[in-house]
C-alpha positions, 0 to 999 in steps of 0.5 A, a space after each residue: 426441685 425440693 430436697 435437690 442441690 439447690 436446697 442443699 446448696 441453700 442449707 449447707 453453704 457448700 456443695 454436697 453430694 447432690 450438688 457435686 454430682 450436678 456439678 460432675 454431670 454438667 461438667 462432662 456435658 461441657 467439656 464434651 460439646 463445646 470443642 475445647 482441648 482436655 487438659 495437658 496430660 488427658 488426650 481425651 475428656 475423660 471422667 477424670 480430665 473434668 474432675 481435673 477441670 472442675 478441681 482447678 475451677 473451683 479452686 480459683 473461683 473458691 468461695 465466689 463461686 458458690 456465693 454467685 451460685 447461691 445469690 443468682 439461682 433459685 432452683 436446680 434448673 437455673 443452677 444447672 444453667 449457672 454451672 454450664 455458663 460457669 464452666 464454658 467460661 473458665 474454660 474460654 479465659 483458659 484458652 485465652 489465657 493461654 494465647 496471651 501468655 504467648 503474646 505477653 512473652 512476645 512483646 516483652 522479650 522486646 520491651 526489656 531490649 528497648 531503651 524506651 521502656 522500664 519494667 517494674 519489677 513486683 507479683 504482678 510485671 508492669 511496664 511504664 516508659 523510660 521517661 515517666 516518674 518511677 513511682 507513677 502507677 496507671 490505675 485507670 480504666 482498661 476502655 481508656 488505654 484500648 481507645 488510645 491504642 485506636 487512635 494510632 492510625 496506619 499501622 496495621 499487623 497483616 500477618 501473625 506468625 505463632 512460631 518463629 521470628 516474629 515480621 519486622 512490620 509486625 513488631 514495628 506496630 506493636 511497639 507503636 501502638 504500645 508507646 501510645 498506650 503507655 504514654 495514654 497510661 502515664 505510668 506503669 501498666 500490668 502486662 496483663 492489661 498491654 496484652 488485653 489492649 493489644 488484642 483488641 486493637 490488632 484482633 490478634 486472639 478471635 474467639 474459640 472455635 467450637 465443635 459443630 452440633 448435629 441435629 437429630 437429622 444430621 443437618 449441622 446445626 446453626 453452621 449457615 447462620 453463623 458462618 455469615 455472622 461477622 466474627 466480632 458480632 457473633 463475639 458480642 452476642 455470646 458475651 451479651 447473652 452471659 451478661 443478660 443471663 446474669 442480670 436480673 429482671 429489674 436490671 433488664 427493665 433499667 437497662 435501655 434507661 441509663 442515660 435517663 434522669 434518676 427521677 424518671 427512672 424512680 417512677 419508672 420502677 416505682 422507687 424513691 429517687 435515690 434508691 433508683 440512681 442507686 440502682 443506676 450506678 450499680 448496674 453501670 459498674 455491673 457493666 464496666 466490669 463484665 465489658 473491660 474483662 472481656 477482649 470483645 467490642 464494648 460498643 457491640 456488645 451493649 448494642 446486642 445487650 440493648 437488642 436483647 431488651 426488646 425479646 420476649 420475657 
């Protein structure tokens, strides 16, 4: 739409008036329907409570954000679109990171009681075990620690009280499977990153509930569907559906071709060989980096990805 936040973000850098008040109304549409909590201090979603919120996003995201903004929007609709995506998300990582703040302190309360681990003190708190080098740092990727934790077998948690001791069976396979991680790691691993393997491998954190919507009927909308949906499958499309709508047309297109010669896929897209592995290699790092940010299945949210390139444009 001429002369609208689109534009305006386009020739500012910034968000003005007309962008802000895009930002705003999107803002209020979110927090409103999707079913999360309001900040603390707010018992309801008040103006106020998503100014709070969108305060907060902005600040993190910083300048970031906007560039995202810039570089994947072409008008005010798919900005509109950028910023409901872009808010449902810090608001889903918000209660995420809530839960694994509460299972971080879980486990390392045991860690520092155990002779088998060291933590490393620093900004960001690490664990490593006992045995392994003081100065030996895991650097490797997220994927690899989560296959590792798997390959534990027999332990299980069953029950996953969130108050209270927690049940011996229950610390017994943490810090079984913990071990094995940081025995795969090799060295020191942010407790962040523990925490994401250890929601993948006991599921610990599902995905947010979100507050049914309502027809104009009164008939509840998508509820039978979805309630028949496995919940890891109806995590991977909602993560697929956030990846695919960031990707772009070309990328799409490369997606199911990955594993091909990057001479194929030159004449596939009608480029020179190099630039097209050089596309290749982008979009597989595109990929790594949306799939190890997320607790979900990696192998299922490919397959939703890869079911998505056969939809219509």
């Amino acid at each position: 739409m001429a002369g609208g936040a689109h534009e305006e973000l386009a020739r500012c850098g910034q968000l003005g008036d007309l962008g802000l008040e895009l930002l705003r109304r999107v803002g209020r549409q979110v927090a409103r329907t999707q079913g999360f909590p309001p900040p603390e201090g707010h018992s309801t979603w008040t103006d106020e409570a998503v100014d709070e919120l969108l305060f907060e996003m902005i600040s993190r995201k910083g300048e970031q954000f906007l560039l995202n903004c810039f570089l994947k929007t072409v008008d005010d609709t798919s900005l509109e679109k950028m910023f409901f995506t872009s808010i449902k998300n810090f608001l889903i990582d918000q209660a995420k990171g809530t839960e694994r703040g509460k299972l971080r302190r879980r486990f390392a309360s045991r860690l520092g009681q155990d002779d088998r681990f060291r933590a490393v003190p620093g900004a960001s708190p690490r664990w490593t075990l006992a045995s392994h080098p003081p100065d030996a740092i895991w650097q490797g990727g997220l994927n690899d620690l989560v296959q590792a934790s798997w390959d534990v077998r027999g332990v299980w948690i069953t029950a996953w009280n969130h108050s209270g001791p927690t049940p011996k069976q229950t610390v017994h396979a943490l810090m079984t499977v913990l071990v094995a991680i940081l025995e795969a790691a090799g060295g020191a691993v942010r407790e962040e990153d523990l925490a994401k393997v250890l929601e993948a491998r006991f599921e610990l954190l599902g995905p947010p509930q979100f507050t049914p919507l309502y027809t104009d009927d009164g008939a509840l909308a998508d509820s039978v569907a979805d309630s028949a949906k496995d919940a890891d499958q109806v995590a991977a499309e909602t993560v697929a559906r956030e990846i695919w709508q960031a990707m772009s047309q070309q990328e799409r297109r490369l997606l199911p071709h990955l594993d091909d010669d990057p001479t194929e896929v030159a004449n596939l897209l009608g480029l020179g060989r190099h630039q097209a592995s050089a596309i290749m290699d982008a979009l597989r790092e595109k990929l790594r980096l949306a799939l190890t940010s997320d607790g979900s299945n990696p192998g299922e949210v490919v397959a939703a990805l890869l079911r998505r390139g056969g939809d219509p444009p």
